[in-house]
Backbone as ProteinMPNN parsed JSONL, in Angstrom:
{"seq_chain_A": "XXXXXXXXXXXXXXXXXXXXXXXXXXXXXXXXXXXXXXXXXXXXXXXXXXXXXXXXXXXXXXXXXXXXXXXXXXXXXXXXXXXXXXXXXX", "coords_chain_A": {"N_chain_A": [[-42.151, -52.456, 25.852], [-41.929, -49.092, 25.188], [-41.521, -46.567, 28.003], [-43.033, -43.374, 28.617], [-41.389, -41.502, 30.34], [-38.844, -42.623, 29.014], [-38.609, -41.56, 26.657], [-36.978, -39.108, 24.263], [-35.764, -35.603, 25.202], [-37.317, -33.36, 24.224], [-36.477, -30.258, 22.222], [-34.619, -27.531, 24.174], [-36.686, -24.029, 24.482], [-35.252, -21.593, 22.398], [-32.877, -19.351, 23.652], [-32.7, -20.145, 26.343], [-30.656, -21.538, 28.742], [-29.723, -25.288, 27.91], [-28.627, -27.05, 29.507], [-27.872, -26.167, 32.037], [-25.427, -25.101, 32.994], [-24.529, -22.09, 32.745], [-23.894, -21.467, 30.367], [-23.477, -19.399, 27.26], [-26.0, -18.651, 25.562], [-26.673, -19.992, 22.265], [-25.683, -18.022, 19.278], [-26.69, -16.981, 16.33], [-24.478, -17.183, 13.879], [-23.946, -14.524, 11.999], [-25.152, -12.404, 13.263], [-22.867, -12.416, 15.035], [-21.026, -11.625, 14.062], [-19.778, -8.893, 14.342], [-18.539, -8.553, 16.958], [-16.777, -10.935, 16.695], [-14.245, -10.368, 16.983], [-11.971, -8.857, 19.777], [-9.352, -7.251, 20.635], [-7.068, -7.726, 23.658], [-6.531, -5.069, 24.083], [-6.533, -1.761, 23.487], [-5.801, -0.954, 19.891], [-5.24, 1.142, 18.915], [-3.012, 1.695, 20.759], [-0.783, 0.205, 20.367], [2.557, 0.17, 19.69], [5.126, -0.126, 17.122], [7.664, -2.315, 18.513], [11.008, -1.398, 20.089], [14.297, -2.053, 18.551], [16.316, -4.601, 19.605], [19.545, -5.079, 20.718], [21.223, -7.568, 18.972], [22.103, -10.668, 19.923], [25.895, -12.301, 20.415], [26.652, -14.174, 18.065], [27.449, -16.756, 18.682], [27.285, -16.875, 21.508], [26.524, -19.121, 23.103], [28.508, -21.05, 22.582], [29.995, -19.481, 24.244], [28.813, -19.816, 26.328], [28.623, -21.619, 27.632], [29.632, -25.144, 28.988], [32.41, -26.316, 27.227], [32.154, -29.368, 25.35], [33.841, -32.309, 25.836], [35.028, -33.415, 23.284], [37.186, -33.869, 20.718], [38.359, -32.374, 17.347], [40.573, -34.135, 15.281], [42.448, -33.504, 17.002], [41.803, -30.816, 17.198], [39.366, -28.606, 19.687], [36.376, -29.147, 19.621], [34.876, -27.135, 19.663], [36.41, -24.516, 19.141], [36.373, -24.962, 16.831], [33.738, -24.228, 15.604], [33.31, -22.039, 16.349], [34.235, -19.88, 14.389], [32.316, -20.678, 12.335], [30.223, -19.875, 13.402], [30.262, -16.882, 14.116], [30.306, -16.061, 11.792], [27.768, -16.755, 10.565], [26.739, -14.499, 11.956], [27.728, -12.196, 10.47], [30.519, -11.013, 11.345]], "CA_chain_A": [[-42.815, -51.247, 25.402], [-40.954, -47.821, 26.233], [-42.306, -45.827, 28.761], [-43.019, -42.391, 28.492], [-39.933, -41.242, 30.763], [-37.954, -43.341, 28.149], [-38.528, -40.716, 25.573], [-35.677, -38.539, 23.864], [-36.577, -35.045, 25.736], [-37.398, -32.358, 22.922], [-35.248, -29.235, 22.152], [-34.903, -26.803, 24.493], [-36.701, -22.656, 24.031], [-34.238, -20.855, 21.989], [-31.996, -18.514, 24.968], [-32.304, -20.491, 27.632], [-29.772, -22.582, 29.073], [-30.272, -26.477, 28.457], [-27.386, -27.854, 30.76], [-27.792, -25.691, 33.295], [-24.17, -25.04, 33.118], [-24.066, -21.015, 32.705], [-22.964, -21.23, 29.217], [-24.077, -18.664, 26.722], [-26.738, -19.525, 24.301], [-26.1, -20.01, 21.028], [-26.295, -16.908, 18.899], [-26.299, -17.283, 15.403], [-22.731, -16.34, 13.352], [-24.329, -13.521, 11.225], [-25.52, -11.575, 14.168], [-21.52, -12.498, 15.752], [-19.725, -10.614, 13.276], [-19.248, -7.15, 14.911], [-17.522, -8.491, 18.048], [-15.713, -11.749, 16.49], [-12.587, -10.094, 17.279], [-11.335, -7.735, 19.678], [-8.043, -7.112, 21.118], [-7.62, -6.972, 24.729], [-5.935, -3.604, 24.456], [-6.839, -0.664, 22.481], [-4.699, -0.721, 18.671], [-4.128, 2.949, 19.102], [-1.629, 1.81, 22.218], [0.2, -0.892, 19.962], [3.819, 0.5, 18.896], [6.62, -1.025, 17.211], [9.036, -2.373, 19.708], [12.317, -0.767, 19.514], [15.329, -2.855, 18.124], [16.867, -5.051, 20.252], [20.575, -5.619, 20.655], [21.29, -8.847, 18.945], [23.21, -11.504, 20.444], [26.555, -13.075, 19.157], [25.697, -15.91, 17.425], [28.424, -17.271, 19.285], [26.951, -17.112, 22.781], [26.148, -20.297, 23.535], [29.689, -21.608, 22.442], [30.731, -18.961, 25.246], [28.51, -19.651, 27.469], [28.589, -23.236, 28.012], [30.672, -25.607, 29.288], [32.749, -27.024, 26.454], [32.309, -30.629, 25.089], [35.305, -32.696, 25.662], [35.052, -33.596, 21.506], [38.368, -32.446, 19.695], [37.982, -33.416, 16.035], [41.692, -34.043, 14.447], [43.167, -32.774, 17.9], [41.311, -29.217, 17.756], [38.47, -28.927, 20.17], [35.439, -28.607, 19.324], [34.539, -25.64, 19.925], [37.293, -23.829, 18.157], [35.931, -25.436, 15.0], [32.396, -24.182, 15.515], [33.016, -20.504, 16.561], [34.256, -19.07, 13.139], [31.306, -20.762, 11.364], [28.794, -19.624, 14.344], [30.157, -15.607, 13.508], [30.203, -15.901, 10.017], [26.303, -16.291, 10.994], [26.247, -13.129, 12.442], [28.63, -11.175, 9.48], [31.339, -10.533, 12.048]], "C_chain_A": [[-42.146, -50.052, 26.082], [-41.851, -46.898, 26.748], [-42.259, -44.189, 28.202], [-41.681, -41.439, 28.915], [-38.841, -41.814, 29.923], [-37.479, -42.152, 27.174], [-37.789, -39.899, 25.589], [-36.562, -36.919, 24.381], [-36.666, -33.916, 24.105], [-36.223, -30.982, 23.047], [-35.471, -28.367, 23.617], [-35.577, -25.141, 23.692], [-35.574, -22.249, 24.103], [-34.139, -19.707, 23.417], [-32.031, -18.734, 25.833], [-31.145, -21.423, 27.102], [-29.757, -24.218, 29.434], [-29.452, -27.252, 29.292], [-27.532, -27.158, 31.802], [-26.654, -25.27, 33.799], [-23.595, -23.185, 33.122], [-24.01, -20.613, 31.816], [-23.918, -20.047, 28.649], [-24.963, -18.796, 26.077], [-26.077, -19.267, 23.206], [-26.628, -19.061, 20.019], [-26.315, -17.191, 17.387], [-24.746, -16.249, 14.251], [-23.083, -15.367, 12.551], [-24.533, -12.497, 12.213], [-24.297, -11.579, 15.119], [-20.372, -11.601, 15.104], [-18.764, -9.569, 13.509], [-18.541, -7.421, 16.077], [-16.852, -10.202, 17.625], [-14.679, -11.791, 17.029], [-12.649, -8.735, 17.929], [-10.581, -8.118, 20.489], [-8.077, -6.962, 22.462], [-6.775, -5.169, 25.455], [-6.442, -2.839, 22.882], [-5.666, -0.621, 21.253], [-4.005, 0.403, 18.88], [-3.03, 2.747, 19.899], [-0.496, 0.973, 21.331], [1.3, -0.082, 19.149], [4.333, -0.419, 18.356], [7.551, -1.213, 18.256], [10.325, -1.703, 19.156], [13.613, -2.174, 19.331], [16.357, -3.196, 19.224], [18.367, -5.2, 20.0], [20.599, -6.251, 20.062], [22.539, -9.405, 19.425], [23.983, -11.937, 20.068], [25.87, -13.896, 18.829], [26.61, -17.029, 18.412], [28.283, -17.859, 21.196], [26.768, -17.682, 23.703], [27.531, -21.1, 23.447], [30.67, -20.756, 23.577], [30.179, -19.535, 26.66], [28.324, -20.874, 28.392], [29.657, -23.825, 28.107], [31.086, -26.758, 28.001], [32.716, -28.58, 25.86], [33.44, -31.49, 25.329], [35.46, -33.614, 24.009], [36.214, -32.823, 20.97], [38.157, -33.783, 18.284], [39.905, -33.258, 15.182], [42.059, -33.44, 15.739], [42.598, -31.229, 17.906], [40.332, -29.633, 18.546], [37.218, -28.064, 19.622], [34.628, -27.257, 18.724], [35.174, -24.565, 19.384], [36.979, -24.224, 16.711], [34.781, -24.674, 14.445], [32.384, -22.338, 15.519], [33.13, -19.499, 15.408], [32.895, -19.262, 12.159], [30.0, -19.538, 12.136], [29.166, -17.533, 14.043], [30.095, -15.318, 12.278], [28.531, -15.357, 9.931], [25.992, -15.496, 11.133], [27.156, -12.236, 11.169], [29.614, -10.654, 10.282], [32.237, -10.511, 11.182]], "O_chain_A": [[-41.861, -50.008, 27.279], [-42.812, -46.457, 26.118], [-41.409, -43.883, 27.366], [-41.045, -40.779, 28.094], [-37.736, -41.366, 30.229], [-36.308, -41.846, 26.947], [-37.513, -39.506, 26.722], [-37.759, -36.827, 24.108], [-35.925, -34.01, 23.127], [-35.326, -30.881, 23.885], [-36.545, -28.564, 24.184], [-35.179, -24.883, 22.556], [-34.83, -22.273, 25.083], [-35.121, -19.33, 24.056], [-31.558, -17.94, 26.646], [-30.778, -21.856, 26.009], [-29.767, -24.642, 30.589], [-29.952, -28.284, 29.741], [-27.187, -27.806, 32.79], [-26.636, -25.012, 35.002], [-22.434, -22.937, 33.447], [-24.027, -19.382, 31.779], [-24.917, -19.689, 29.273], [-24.517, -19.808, 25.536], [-25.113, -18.51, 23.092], [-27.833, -19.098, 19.768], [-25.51, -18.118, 17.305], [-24.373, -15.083, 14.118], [-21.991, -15.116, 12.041], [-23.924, -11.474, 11.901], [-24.434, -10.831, 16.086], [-19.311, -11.112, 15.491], [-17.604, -9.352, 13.158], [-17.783, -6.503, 16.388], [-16.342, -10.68, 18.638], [-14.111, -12.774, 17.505], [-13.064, -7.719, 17.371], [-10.793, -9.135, 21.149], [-8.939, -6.182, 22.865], [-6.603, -4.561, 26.511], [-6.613, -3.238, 21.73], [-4.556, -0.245, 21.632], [-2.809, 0.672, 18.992], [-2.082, 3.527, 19.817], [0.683, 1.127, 21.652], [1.01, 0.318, 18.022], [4.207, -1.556, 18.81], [8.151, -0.287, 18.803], [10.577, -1.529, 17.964], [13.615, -3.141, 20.093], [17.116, -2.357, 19.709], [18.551, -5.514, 18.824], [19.397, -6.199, 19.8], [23.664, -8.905, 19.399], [23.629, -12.427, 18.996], [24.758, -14.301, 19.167], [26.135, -18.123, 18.718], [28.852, -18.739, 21.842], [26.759, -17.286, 24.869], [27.673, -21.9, 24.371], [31.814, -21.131, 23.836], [30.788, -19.681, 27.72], [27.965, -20.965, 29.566], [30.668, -23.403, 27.548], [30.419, -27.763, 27.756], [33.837, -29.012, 26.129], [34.309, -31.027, 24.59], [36.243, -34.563, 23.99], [36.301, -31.607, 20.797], [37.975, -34.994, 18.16], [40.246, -32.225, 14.606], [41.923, -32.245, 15.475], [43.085, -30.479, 18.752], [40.074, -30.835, 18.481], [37.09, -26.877, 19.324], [34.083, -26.761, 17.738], [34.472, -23.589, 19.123], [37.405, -23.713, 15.675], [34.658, -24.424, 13.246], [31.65, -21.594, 14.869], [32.409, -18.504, 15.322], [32.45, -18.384, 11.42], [29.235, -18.731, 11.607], [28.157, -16.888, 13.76], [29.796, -14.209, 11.834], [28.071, -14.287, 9.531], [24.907, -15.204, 10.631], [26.786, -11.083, 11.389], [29.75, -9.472, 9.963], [33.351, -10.067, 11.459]]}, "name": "protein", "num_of_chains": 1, "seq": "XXXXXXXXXXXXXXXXXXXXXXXXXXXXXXXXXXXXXXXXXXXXXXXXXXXXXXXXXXXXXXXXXXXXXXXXXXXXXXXXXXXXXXXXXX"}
């Protein structure tokens, strides 16, 4: 026979906290609408960034230490660099 202490406990009163954990209560999403979303900076401050340099495309074929791969006796890397500026419209 289940005891009384057995029993499933009932809901908690709406705005308290039933864990005891801090959390917020639960508000309902109609009354959440107006702060859903905000930014943590004011829009008015948000510019366009200004246009960066861009990098060769090539950069990485400079900047690294070569493969020892030669395909048909070229190396590598001399194969790759005309395609890798083409990339960029050089």
């Amino acid at each position: 026979m289940p005891r009384e202490s057995d029993a499933i406990p009932s809901a908690p009163p709406a705005g308290r906290d039933p864990l005891g954990d801090g959390a917020a209560p639960d508000v309902p999403f109609d009354r959440r609408t107006a702060d859903f979303y905000s930014p943590g900076v004011s829009l008015s401050r948000l510019r366009p960034r200004p246009d960066v340099a861009a990098a060769p495309a090539d950069l990485l074929l400079r900047a690294l230490e070569p493969p020892p791969v030669k395909v048909r006796h070229i190396p590598l890397v001399d194969l790759l660099r005309k395609p890798y500026r083409e990339l960029n419209g050089e």
